[in-house]
C-alpha positions in Angstrom: 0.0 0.0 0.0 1.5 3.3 -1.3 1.9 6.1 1.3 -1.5 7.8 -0.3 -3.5 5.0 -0.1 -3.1 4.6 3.4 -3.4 8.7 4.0 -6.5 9.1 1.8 -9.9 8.2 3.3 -11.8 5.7 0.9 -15.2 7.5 -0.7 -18.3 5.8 0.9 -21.4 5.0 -1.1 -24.6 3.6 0.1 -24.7 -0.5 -0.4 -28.0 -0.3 -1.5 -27.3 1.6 -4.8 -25.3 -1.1 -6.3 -27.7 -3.9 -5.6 -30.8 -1.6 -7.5 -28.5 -1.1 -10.3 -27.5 -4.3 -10.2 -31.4 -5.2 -10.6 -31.9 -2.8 -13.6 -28.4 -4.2 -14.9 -30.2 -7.8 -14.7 -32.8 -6.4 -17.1 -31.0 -4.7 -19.5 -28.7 -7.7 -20.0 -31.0 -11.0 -20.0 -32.9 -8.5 -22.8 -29.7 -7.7 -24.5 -28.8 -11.6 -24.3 -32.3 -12.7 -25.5 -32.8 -10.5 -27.9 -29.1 -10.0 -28.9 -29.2 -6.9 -29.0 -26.1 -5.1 -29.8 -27.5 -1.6 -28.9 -28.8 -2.9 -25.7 -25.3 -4.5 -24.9 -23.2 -1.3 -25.9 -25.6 0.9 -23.8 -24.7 -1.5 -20.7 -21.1 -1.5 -21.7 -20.8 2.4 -21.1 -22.9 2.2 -17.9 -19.6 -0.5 -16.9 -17.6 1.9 -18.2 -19.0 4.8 -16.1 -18.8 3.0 -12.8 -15.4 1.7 -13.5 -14.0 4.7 -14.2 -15.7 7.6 -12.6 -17.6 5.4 -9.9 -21.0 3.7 -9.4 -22.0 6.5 -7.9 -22.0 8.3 -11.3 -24.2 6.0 -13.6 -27.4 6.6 -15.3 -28.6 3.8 -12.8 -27.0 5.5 -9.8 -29.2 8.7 -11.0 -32.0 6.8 -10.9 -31.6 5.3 -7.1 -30.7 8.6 -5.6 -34.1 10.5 -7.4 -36.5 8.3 -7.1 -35.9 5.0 -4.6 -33.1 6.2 -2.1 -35.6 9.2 -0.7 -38.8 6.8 -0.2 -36.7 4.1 1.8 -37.2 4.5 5.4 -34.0 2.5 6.7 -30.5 4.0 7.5 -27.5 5.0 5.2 -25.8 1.6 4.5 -21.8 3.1 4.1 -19.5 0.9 1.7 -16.6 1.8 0.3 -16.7 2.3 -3.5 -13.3 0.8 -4.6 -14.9 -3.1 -4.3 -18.5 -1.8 -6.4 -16.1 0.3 -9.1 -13.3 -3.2 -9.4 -17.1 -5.2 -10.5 -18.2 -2.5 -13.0 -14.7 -3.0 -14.6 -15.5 -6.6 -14.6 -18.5 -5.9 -16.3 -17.0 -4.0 -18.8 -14.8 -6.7 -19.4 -17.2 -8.9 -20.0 -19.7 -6.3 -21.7 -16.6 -5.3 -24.2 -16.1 -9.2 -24.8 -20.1 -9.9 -25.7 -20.1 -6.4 -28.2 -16.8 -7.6 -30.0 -18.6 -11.2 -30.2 -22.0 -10.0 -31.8 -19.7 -7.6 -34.1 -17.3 -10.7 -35.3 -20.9 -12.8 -35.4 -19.6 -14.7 -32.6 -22.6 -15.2 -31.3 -21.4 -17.5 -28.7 -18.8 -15.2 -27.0 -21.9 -13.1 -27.1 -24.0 -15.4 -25.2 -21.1 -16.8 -22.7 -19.4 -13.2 -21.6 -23.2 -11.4 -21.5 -24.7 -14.9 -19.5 -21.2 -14.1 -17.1 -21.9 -10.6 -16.4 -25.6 -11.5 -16.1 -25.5 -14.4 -13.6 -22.9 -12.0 -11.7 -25.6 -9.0 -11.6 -28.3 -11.6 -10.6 -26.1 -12.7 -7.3 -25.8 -9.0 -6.4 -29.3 -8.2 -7.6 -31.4 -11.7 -5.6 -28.9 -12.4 -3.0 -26.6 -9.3 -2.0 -23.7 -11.1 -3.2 -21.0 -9.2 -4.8 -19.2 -11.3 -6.7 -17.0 -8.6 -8.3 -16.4 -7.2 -5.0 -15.6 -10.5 -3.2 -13.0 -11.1 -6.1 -11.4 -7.4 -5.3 -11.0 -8.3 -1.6 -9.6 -11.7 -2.2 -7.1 -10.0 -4.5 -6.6 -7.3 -1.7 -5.7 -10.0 0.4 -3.1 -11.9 -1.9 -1.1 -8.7 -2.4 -0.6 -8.5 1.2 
């Protein structure tokens, strides 16, 4: 851990927001993957690319939590630290980017495998409050210790 790392306090975001986007993300990709629909995949792909580069906190979904859903809930601030959430949306991208280049190339098949990854990966998160992205960051966190 570099000398800023350990001086800079993490951003917190609430825990709830990535599981709601991780619902709408469940949507848009079993439609995309169903329908193979490339401008359904490519719209997910920058939403990825959003939270992996600027944060969850900054996505169209995000937006959508903190408008309409985060002001009717009734139970307290859930605090999590955004580095775990923004290491899954680069997954995602990776997997989004893999499924676009596969329907481009008419690979259908990388299609269907990287889009049915990032999809069962957004259901855990989405049904079950399992973030496998973020469990993968933390067990990566731990090896480089």
């Amino acid at each position: 851990m570099t000398t800023l790392e350990k001086n800079q306090t993490p951003v917190v975001i609430d825990a709830r927001g990535p599981r709601f986007s991780a619902a709408i993300t469940v949507f848009v990709l079993a439609t995309a993957l169903v329908t193979q629909s490339l401008p359904l995949i490519t719209f997910q792909l920058v939403v990825f690319l959003i939270g992996a580069t600027k944060g969850p906190q900054f996505t169209p979904y995000a937006f959508l939590f903190k408008s309409l859903i985060k002001p009717r809930l009734k139970s307290e601030f859930v605090p999590e630290d955004v580095r775990p959430p923004r290491f899954a949306q680069a997954v995602g991208l990776i997997f989004a980017t893999i499924a676009v280049a596969g329907l481009l190339s008419g690979a259908t098949i990388v299609f269907t495998v990287a889009t049915g990854f990032a999809l069962a990966a957004a259901f855990l998160n989405a049904a079950f409050n399992y973030c496998l992205g973020c469990e993968v960051y933390l067990l990566l966190l731990r090896a480089r210790r």
